[in-house]
N, C-alpha and C positions, 0 to 999 in steps of 0.2 A: 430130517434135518432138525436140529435140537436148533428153540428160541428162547433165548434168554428174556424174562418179564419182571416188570416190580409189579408191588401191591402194596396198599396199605390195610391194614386189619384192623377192623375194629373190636370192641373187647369179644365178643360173642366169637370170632373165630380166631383170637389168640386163644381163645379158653380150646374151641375145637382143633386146634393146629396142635397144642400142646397135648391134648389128648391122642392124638396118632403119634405121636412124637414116642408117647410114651409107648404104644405099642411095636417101639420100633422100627419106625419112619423114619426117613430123613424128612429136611423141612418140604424137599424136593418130588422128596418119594408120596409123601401125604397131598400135596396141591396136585402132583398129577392124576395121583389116584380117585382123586377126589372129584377133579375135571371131567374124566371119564365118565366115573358113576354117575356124577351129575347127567353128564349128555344121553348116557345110556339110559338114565328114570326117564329124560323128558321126550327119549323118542318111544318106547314103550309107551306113555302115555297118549301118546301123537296117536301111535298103531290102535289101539284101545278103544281111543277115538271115534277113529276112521270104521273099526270093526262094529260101533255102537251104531255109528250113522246107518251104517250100511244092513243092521237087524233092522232099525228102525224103520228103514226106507222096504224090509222085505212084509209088502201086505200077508203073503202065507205063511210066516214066521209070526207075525202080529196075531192073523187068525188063531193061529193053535194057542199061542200064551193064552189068550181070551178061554179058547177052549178050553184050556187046562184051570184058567182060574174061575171059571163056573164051575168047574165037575169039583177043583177040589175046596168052592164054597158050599156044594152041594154034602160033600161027603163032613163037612164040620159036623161035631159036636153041639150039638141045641143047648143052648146056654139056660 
């Protein structure tokens, strides 16, 4: 079901509006597209999140990093 909205713009996204515009947008076609991608970066970042908590909270996953970051201070170059 299609909902009609207003907005006000301020300069920063008349400048952005008028840029999708020009890639041949409608004003329509650019705000919804835009809505989208917006919701789609911040649930990606949500999931990202969720997946860092969840390395973080794994102590056998914590172990090996550790592991891996002594063998490969070990293997550095002597300055």
């Amino acid at each position: 079901m299609a909902r009609a909205i207003s907005v006000r713009l301020d300069e920063e996204a008349v400048r952005a509006l008028s840029q999708l515009e020009a890639q041949g947008l409608t004003q329509s076609e650019a705000i919804r597209s835009s809505l989208v991608h917006e919701a789609a970066r911040i649930r990606s970042r949500q999931a990202l999140a969720v997946e860092v908590a969840a390395l973080e909270a794994d102590g056998t996953d914590r172990a090996e990093m550790s592991a891996v970051a002594a063998l490969m201070e070990q293997l550095r170059a002597p300055e």
